[in-house]
DRENSE-132961 format. One record per atom (N, C-alpha, C, O): residue number from 1; residue in three letters; atom name; x, z, y. Coordinates in pm, whole numbers. Each point is the difference from the previous one (the first is absolute). Example, Ala and Ser with C-alpha at 12.3 -4.5 7.8 and 13.67 -1.06 7.14 Angstrom:
! residues 2
SITE    nr   rest   atom       xx       zz       yy
SITE     1    ALA      N     1319      780     -569
SITE     1    ALA     CA      -89        0      119
SITE     1    ALA      C       90        0      120
SITE     1    ALA      O      104       66       -2
SITE     2    SER      N     -139     -138      107
SITE     2    SER     CA       82        6      119
SITE     2    SER      C      -77       73      109
SITE     2    SER      O       51       17      111
END
This chain:
! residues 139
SITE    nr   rest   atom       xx       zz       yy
SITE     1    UNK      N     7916     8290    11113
SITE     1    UNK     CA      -67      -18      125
SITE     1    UNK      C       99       29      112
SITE     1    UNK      O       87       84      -23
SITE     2    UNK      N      -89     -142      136
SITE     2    UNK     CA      106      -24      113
SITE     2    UNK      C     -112      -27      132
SITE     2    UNK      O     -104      -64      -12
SITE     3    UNK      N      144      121      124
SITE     3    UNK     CA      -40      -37      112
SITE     3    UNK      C      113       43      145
SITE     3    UNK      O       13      117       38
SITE     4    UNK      N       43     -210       14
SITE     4    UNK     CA      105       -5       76
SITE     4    UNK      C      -55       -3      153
SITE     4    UNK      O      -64     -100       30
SITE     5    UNK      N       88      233      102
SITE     5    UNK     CA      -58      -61       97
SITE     5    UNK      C      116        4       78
SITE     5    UNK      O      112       29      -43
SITE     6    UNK      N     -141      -60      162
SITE     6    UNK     CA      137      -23       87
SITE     6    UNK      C      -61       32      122
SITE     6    UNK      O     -106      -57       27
SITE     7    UNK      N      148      130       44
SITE     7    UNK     CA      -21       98      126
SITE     7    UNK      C       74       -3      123
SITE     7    UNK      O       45       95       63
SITE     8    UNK      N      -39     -220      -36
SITE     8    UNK     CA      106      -84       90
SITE     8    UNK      C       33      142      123
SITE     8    UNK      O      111       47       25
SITE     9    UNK      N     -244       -5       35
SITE     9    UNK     CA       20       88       99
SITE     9    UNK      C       52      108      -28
SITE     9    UNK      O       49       58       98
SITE    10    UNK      N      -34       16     -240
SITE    10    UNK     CA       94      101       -2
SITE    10    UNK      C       91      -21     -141
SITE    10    UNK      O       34       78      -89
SITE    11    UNK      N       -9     -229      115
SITE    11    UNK     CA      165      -37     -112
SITE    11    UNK      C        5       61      -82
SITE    11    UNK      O      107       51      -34
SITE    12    UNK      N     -209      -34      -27
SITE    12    UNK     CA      -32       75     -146
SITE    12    UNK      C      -65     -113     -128
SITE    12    UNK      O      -98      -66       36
SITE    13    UNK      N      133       50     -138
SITE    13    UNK     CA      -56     -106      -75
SITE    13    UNK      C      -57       98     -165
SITE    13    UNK      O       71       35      -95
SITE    14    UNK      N     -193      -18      111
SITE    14    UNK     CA      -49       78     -130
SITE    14    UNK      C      -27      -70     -130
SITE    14    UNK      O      -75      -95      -18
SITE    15    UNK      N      147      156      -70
SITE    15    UNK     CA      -19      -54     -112
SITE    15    UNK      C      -63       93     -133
SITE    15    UNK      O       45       97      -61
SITE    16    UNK      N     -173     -177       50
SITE    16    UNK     CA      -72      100     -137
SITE    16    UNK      C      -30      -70     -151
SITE    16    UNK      O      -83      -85      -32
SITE    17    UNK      N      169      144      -35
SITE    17    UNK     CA        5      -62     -122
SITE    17    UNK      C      -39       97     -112
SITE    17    UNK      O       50      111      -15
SITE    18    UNK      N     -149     -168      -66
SITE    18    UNK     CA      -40      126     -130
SITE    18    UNK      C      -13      -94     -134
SITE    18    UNK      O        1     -123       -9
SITE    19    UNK      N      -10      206      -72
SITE    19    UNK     CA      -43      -59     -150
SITE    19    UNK      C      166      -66      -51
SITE    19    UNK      O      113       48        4
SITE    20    UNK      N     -161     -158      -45
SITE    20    UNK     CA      116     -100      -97
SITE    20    UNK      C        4      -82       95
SITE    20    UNK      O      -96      -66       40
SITE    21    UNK      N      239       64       16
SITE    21    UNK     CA       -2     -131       55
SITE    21    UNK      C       71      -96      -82
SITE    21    UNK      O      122       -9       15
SITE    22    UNK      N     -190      -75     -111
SITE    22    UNK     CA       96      -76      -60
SITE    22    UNK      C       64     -142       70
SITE    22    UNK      O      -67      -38       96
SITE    23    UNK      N      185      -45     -127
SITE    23    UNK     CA       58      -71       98
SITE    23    UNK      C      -68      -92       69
SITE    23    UNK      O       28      -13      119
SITE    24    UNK      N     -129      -67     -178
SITE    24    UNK     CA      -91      -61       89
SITE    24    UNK      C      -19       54      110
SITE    24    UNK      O       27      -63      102
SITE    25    UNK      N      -85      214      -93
SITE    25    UNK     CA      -81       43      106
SITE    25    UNK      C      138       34      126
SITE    25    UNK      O        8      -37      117
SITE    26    UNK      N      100      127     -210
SITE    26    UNK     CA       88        3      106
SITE    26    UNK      C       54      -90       60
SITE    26    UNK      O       28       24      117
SITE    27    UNK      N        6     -159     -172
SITE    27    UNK     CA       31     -119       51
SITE    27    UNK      C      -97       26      108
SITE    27    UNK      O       52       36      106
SITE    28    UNK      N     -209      -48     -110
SITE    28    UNK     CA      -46      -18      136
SITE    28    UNK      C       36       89       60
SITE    28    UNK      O       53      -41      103
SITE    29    UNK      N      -51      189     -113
SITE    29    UNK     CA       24       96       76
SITE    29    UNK      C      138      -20       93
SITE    29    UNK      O       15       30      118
SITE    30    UNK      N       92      -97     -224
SITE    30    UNK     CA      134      -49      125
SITE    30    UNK      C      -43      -74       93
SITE    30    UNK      O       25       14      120
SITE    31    UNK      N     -125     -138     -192
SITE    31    UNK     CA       14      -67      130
SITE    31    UNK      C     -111       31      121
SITE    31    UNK      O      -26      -59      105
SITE    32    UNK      N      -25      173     -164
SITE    32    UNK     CA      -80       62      159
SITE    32    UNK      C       72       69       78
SITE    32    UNK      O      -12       12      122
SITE    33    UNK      N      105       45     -209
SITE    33    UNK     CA       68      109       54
SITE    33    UNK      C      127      -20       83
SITE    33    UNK      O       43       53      102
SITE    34    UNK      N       11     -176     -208
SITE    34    UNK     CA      135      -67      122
SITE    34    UNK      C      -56      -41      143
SITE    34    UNK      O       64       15      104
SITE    35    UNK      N     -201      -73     -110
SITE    35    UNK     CA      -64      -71      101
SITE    35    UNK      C      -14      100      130
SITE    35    UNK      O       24      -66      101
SITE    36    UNK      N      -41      144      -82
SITE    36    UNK     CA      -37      184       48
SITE    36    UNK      C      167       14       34
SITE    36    UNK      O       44       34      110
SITE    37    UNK      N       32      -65     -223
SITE    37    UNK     CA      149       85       58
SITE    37    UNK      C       30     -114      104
SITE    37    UNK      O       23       39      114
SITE    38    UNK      N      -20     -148     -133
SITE    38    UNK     CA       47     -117       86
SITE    38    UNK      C     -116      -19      134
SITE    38    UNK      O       15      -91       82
SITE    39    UNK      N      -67      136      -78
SITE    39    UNK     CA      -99       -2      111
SITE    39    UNK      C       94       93      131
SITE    39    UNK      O      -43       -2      115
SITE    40    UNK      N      163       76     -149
SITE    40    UNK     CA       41       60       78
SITE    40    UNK      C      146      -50       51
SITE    40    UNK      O       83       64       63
SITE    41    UNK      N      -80     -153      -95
SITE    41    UNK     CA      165     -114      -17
SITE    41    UNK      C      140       98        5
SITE    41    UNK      O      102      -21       66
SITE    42    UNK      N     -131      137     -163
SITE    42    UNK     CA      135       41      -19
SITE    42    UNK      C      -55      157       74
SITE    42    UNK      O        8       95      -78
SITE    43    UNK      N      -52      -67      193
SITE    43    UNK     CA      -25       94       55
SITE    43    UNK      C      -72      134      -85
SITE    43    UNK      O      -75       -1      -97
SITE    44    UNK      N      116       81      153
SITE    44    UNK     CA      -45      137      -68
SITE    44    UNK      C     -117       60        3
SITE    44    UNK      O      -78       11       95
SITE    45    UNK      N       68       35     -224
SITE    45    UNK     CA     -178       33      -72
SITE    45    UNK      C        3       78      -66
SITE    45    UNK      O      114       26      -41
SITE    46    UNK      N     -205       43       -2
SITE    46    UNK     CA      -64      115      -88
SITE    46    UNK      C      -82      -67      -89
SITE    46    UNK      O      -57     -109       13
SITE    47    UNK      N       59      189     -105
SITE    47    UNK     CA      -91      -36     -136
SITE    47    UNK      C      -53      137      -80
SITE    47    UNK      O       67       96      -38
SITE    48    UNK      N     -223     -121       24
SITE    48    UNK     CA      -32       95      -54
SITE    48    UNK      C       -7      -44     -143
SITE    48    UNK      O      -54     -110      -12
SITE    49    UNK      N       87      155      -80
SITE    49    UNK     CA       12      -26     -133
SITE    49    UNK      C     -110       77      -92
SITE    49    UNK      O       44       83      -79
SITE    50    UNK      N     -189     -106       84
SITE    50    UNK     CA     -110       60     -101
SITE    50    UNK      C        2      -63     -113
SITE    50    UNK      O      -52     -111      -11
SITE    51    UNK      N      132      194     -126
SITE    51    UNK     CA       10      -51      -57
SITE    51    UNK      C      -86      137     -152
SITE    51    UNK      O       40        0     -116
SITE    52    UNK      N     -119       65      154
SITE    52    UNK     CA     -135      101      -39
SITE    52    UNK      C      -26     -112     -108
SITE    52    UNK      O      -13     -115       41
SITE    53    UNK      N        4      141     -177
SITE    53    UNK     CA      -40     -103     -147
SITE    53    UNK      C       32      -95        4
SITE    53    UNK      O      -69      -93      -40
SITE    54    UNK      N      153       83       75
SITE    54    UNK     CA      145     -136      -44
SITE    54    UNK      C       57       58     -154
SITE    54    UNK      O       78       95       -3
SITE    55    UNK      N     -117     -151      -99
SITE    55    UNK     CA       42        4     -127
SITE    55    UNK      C      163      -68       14
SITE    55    UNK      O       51      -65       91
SITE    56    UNK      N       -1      109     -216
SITE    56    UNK     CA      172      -77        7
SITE    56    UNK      C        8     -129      -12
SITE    56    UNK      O      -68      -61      -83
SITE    57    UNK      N      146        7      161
SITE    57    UNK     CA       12     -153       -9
SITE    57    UNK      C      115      -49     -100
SITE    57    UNK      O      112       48      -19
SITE    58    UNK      N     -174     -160      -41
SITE    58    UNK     CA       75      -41     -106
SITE    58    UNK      C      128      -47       85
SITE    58    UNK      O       -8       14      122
SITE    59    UNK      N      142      -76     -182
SITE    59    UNK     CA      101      -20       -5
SITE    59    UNK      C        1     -143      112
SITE    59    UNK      O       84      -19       88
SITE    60    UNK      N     -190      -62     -118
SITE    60    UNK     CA       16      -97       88
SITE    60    UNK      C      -51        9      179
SITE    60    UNK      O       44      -45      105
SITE    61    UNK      N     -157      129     -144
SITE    61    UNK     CA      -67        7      108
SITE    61    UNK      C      115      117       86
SITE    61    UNK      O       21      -15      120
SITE    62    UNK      N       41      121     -193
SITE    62    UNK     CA       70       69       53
SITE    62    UNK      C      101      -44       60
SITE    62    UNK      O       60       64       86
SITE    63    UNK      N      -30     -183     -126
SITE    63    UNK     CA      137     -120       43
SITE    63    UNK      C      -60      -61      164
SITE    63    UNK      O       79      -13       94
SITE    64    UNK      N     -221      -18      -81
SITE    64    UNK     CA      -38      -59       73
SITE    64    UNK      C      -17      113      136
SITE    64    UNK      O       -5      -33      118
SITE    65    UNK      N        0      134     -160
SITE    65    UNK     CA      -52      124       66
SITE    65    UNK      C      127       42      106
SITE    65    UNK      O       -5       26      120
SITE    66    UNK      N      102      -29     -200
SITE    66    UNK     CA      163       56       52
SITE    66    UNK      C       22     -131       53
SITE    66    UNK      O      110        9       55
SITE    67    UNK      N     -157     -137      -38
SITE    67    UNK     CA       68      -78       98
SITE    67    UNK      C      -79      -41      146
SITE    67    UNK      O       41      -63       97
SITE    68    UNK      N     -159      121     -120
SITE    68    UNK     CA      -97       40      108
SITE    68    UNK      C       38       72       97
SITE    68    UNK      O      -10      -32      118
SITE    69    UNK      N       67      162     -170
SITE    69    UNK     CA       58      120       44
SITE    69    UNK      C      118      -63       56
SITE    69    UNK      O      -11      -19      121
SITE    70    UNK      N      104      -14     -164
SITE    70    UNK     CA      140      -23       52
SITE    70    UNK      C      -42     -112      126
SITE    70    UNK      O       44       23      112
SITE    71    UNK      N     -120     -133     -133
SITE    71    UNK     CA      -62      -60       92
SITE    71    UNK      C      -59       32      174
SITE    71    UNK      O      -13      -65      103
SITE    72    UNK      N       -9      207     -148
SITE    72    UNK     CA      -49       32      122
SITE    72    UNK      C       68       85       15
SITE    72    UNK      O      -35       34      113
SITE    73    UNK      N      148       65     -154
SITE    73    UNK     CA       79      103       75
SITE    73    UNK      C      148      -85       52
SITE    73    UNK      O       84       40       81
SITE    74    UNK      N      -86     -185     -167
SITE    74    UNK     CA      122      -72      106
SITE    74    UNK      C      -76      -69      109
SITE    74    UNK      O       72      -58       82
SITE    75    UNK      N     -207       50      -61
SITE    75    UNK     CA     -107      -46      112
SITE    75    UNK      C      -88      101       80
SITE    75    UNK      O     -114       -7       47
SITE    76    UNK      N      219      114      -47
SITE    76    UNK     CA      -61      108      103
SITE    76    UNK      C      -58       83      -16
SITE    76    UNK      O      -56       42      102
SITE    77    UNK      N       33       28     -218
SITE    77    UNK     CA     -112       97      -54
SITE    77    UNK      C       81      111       33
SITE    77    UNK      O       91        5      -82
SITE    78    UNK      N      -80      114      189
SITE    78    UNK     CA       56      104       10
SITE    78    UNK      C      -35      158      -77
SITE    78    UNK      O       69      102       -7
SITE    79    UNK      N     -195     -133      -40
SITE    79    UNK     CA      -81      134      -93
SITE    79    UNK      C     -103      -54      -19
SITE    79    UNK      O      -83      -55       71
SITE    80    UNK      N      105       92     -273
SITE    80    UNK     CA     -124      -21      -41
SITE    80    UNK      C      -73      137      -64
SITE    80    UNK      O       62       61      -87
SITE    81    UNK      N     -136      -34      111
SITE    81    UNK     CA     -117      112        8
SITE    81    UNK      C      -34       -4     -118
SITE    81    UNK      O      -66     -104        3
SITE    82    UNK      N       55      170     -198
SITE    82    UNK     CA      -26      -44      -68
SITE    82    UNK      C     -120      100      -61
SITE    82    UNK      O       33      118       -8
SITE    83    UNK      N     -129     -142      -22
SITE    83    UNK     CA     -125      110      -64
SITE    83    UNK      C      -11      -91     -156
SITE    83    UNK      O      -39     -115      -19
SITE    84    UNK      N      103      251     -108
SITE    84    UNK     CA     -108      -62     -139
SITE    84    UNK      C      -18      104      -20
SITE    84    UNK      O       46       95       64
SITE    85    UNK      N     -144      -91     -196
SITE    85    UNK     CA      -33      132      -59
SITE    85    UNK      C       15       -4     -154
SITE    85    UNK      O      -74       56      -81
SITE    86    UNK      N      179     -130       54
SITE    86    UNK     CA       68      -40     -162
SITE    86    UNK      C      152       37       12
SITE    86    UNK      O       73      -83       54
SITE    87    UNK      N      -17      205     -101
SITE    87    UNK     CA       99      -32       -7
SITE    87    UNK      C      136     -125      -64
SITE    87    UNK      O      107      -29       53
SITE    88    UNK      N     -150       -5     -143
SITE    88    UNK     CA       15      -84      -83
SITE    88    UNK      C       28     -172      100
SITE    88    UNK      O       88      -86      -12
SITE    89    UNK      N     -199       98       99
SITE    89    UNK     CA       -6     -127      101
SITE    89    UNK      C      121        6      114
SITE    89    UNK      O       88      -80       34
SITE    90    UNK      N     -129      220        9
SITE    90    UNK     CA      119       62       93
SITE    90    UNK      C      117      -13      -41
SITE    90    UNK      O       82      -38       83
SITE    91    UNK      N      -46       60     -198
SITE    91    UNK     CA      126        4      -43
SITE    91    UNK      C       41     -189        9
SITE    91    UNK      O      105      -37       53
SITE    92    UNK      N     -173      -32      -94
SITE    92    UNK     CA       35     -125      -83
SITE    92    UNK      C       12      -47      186
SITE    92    UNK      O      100      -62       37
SITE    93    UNK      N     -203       97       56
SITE    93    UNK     CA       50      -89      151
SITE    93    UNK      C       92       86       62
SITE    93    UNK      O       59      -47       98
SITE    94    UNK      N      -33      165     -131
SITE    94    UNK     CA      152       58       39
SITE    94    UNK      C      114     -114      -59
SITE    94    UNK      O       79      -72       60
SITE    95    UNK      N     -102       88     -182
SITE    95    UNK     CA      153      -52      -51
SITE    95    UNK      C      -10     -168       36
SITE    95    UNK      O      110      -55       -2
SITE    96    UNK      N     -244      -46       39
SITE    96    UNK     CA        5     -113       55
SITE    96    UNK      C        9       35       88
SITE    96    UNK      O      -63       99      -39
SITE    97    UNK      N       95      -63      202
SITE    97    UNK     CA       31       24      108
SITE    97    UNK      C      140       11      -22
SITE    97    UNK      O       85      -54       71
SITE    98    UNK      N      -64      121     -163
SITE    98    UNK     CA      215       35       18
SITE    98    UNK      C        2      -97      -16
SITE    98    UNK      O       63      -43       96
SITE    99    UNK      N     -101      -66     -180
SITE    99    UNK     CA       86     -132      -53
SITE    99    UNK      C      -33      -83      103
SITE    99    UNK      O       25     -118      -23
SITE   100    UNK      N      -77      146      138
SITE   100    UNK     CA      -67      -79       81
SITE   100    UNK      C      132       33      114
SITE   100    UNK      O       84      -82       36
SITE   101    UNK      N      -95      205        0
SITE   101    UNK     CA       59       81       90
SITE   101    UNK      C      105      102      -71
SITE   101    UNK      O      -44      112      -23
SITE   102    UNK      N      162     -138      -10
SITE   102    UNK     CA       79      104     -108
SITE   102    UNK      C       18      171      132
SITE   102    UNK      O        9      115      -44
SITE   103    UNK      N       -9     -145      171
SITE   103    UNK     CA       -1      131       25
SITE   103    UNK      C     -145       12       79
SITE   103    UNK      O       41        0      116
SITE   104    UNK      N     -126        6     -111
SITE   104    UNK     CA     -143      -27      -26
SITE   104    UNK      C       17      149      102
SITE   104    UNK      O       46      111      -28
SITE   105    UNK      N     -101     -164      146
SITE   105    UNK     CA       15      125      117
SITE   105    UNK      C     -156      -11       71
SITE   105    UNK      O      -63       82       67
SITE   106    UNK      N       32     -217     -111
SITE   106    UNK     CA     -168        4       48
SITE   106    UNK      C      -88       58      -35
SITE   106    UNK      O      -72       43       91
SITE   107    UNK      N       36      -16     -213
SITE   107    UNK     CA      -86       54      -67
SITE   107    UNK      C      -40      129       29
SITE   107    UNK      O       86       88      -16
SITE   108    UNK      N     -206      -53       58
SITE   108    UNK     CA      -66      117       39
SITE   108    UNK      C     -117       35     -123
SITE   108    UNK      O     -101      -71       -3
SITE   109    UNK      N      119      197     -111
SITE   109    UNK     CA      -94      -17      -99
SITE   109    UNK      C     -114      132       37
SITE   109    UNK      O       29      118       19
SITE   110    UNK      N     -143     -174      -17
SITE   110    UNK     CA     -100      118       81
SITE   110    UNK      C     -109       25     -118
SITE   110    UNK      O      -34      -82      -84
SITE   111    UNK      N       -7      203       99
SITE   111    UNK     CA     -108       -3      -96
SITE   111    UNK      C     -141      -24       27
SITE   111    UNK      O      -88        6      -86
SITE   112    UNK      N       66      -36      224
SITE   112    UNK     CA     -112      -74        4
SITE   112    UNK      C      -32      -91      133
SITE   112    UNK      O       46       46      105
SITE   113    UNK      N     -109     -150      -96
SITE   113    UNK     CA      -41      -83       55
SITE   113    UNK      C        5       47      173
SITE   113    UNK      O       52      -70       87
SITE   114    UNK      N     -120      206      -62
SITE   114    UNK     CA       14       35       73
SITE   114    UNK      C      162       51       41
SITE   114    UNK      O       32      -10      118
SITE   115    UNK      N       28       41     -176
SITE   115    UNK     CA      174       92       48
SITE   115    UNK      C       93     -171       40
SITE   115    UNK      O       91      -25       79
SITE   116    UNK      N     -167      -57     -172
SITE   116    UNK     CA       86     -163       17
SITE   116    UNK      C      -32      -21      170
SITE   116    UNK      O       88      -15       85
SITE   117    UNK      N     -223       16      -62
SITE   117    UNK     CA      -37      -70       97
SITE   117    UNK      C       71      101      115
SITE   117    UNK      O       57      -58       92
SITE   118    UNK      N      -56      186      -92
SITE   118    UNK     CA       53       85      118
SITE   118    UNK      C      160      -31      -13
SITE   118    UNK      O       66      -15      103
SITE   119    UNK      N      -27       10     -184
SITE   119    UNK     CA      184      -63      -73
SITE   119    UNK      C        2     -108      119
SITE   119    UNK      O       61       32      102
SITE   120    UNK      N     -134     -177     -109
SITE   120    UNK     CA       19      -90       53
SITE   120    UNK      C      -10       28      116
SITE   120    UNK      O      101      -37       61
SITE   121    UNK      N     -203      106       27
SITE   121    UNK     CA      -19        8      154
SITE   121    UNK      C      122       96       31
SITE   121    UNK      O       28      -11      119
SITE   122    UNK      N       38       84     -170
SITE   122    UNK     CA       91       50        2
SITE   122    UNK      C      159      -72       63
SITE   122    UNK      O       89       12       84
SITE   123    UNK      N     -150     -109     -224
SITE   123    UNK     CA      118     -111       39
SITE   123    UNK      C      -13     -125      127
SITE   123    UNK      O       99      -35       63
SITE   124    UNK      N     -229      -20      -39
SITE   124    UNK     CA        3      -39      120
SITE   124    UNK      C       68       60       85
SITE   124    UNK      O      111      -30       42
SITE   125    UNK      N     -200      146       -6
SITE   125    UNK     CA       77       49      169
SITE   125    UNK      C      155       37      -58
SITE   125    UNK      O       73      -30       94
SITE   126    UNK      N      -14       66     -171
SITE   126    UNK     CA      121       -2       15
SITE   126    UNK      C      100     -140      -17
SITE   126    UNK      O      120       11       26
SITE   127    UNK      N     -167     -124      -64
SITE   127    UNK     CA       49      -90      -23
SITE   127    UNK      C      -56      -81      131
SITE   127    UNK      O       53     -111       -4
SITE   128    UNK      N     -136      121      116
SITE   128    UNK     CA      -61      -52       45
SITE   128    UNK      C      -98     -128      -49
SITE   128    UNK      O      -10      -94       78
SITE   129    UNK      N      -49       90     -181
SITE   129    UNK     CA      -71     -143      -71
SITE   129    UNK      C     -131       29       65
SITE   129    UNK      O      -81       70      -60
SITE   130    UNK      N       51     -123      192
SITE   130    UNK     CA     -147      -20       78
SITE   130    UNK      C       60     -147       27
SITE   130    UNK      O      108      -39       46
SITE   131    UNK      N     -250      -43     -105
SITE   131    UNK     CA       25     -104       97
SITE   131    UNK      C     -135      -47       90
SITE   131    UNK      O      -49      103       46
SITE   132    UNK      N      -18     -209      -10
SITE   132    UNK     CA     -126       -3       15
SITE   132    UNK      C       -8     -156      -77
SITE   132    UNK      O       88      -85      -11
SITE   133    UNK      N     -231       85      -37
SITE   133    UNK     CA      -15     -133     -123
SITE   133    UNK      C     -128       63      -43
SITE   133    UNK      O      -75       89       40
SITE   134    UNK      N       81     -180     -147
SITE   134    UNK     CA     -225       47      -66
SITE   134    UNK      C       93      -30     -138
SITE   134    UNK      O       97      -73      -12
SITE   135    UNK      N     -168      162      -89
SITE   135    UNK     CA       -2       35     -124
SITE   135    UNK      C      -47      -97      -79
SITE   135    UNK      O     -120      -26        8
SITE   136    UNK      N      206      -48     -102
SITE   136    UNK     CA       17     -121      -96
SITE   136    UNK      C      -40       81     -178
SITE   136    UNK      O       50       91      -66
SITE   137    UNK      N     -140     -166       51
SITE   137    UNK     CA      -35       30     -171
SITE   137    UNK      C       10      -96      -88
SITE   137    UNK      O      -25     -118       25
SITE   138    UNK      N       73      178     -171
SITE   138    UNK     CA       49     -114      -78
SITE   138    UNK      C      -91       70     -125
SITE   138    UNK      O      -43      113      -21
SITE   139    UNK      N       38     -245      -50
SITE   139    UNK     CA     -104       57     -200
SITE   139    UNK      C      -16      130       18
SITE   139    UNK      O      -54       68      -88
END
Protein backbone atom coordinates (compact mmCIF):
# COMPACT_ATOMS: atom_id res chain seq x y z
CA UNK A 1 0.00 0.00 0.00
CA UNK A 2 1.39 3.57 -1.08
CA UNK A 3 -0.12 6.97 -0.86
CA UNK A 4 2.01 9.97 -2.15
CA UNK A 5 0.89 13.69 -1.25
CA UNK A 6 2.56 16.74 -2.36
CA UNK A 7 2.35 19.94 -0.32
CA UNK A 8 3.25 22.46 -2.88
CA UNK A 9 2.89 25.27 -0.06
CA UNK A 10 5.40 23.85 2.23
CA UNK A 11 7.80 21.84 -0.54
CA UNK A 12 7.33 18.88 1.29
CA UNK A 13 6.23 15.66 -0.72
CA UNK A 14 4.91 12.70 1.78
CA UNK A 15 5.39 9.44 1.12
CA UNK A 16 3.53 6.39 2.94
CA UNK A 17 4.31 3.06 2.08
CA UNK A 18 3.45 -0.29 4.19
CA UNK A 19 3.09 -4.01 3.71
CA UNK A 20 4.79 -5.73 0.41
CA UNK A 21 5.34 -3.60 -2.06
CA UNK A 22 5.88 -5.95 -4.78
CA UNK A 23 7.19 -4.42 -8.29
CA UNK A 24 3.96 -3.82 -9.82
CA UNK A 25 2.85 -1.67 -7.01
CA UNK A 26 6.22 0.13 -6.71
CA UNK A 27 6.36 0.70 -10.35
CA UNK A 28 3.19 2.74 -9.58
CA UNK A 29 4.54 4.19 -6.55
CA UNK A 30 7.65 5.68 -8.91
CA UNK A 31 5.52 6.93 -11.11
CA UNK A 32 3.51 8.92 -8.46
CA UNK A 33 6.31 9.73 -6.85
CA UNK A 34 8.64 11.00 -9.73
CA UNK A 35 5.44 13.00 -10.67
CA UNK A 36 5.54 15.01 -7.01
CA UNK A 37 9.49 15.27 -7.44
CA UNK A 38 9.13 16.94 -10.94
CA UNK A 39 6.34 19.11 -9.98
CA UNK A 40 9.19 21.22 -8.51
CA UNK A 41 11.50 21.52 -11.80
CA UNK A 42 14.67 20.79 -10.02
CA UNK A 43 13.95 23.17 -7.01
CA UNK A 44 14.30 22.26 -3.42
CA UNK A 45 12.00 19.99 -1.24
CA UNK A 46 11.50 17.96 1.71
CA UNK A 47 10.19 14.61 1.97
CA UNK A 48 8.63 12.94 4.63
CA UNK A 49 9.36 9.32 4.31
CA UNK A 50 6.42 7.08 6.41
CA UNK A 51 7.58 4.12 5.88
CA UNK A 52 5.72 2.37 9.61
CA UNK A 53 4.97 -1.67 8.02
CA UNK A 54 6.81 -1.51 4.98
CA UNK A 55 7.86 -5.23 4.90
CA UNK A 56 11.38 -5.87 2.87
CA UNK A 57 11.33 -5.31 -0.63
CA UNK A 58 12.32 -7.89 -2.91
CA UNK A 59 15.41 -7.32 -5.15
CA UNK A 60 13.48 -5.85 -8.00
CA UNK A 61 11.25 -3.61 -6.41
CA UNK A 62 14.33 -2.57 -4.29
CA UNK A 63 16.04 -1.74 -7.75
CA UNK A 64 13.03 0.41 -8.55
CA UNK A 65 13.06 2.04 -5.11
CA UNK A 66 16.92 3.29 -5.26
CA UNK A 67 16.21 4.88 -8.62
CA UNK A 68 13.28 6.86 -7.28
CA UNK A 69 15.51 8.04 -4.61
CA UNK A 70 18.46 9.04 -6.72
CA UNK A 71 15.74 10.69 -8.95
CA UNK A 72 14.76 13.10 -6.62
CA UNK A 73 17.96 14.00 -4.58
CA UNK A 74 19.61 14.91 -8.21
CA UNK A 75 15.95 16.89 -8.53
CA UNK A 76 16.17 18.78 -5.38
CA UNK A 77 15.23 16.81 -2.45
CA UNK A 78 17.38 18.59 0.35
CA UNK A 79 16.04 16.26 3.54
CA UNK A 80 14.29 13.40 3.75
CA UNK A 81 12.55 12.89 7.12
CA UNK A 82 12.39 9.03 7.51
CA UNK A 83 9.83 7.17 10.24
CA UNK A 84 9.76 2.92 10.25
CA UNK A 85 9.25 0.74 12.98
CA UNK A 86 11.14 -2.49 11.34
CA UNK A 87 14.46 -2.51 11.72
CA UNK A 88 15.11 -4.83 9.09
CA UNK A 89 13.14 -2.18 6.57
CA UNK A 90 15.30 0.60 8.01
CA UNK A 91 18.24 -1.05 7.38
CA UNK A 92 17.41 -2.33 3.68
CA UNK A 93 16.23 1.86 2.80
CA UNK A 94 19.44 2.94 4.58
CA UNK A 95 21.64 0.86 2.47
CA UNK A 96 19.12 1.83 -0.83
CA UNK A 97 19.63 5.51 -0.13
CA UNK A 98 23.64 5.03 -0.07
CA UNK A 99 23.38 3.45 -3.45
CA UNK A 100 21.21 6.19 -4.33
CA UNK A 101 23.28 8.87 -2.56
CA UNK A 102 26.91 7.17 -1.65
CA UNK A 103 27.47 10.12 0.91
CA UNK A 104 23.82 10.26 1.84
CA UNK A 105 23.79 13.66 4.01
CA UNK A 106 19.93 13.95 3.62
CA UNK A 107 18.57 11.54 5.54
CA UNK A 108 17.05 12.48 8.87
CA UNK A 109 16.00 8.97 10.79
CA UNK A 110 13.26 9.86 13.56
CA UNK A 111 11.43 7.64 15.65
CA UNK A 112 8.24 8.95 15.17
CA UNK A 113 5.95 10.65 12.86
CA UNK A 114 5.75 13.37 15.08
CA UNK A 115 9.97 14.19 15.66
CA UNK A 116 9.86 13.80 11.39
CA UNK A 117 7.32 16.41 11.06
CA UNK A 118 9.10 18.98 13.73
CA UNK A 119 12.67 17.73 11.74
CA UNK A 120 11.05 19.18 8.57
CA UNK A 121 9.66 22.63 9.92
CA UNK A 122 12.94 22.85 11.26
CA UNK A 123 14.29 22.61 7.98
CA UNK A 124 12.02 25.06 6.25
CA UNK A 125 12.82 28.08 8.24
CA UNK A 126 16.36 27.31 8.01
CA UNK A 127 16.49 26.52 4.43
CA UNK A 128 13.90 29.10 3.79
CA UNK A 129 11.24 26.52 1.78
CA UNK A 130 7.86 28.89 2.19
CA UNK A 131 6.32 29.34 -0.85
CA UNK A 132 2.60 30.31 -1.46
CA UNK A 133 0.52 27.55 -3.77
CA UNK A 134 -2.48 25.02 -2.62
CA UNK A 135 -1.59 21.48 -1.75
CA UNK A 136 -1.54 18.76 -4.71
CA UNK A 137 -2.58 14.97 -3.89
CA UNK A 138 -1.59 11.94 -5.61
CA UNK A 139 -3.03 7.77 -5.09
Amino acid sequence: MFEVTNDVSRRTITARMSGFMRPNEMKEYVAVYRKATDSYGGGRHLVLADMRGLRPLEPESANLFSEVISHGRKNGCVMCAHVSDSTIARLQTARVASEASPNDDITVDCVSLEEAQSQLAKARVRLSLTNEGHAAAGR
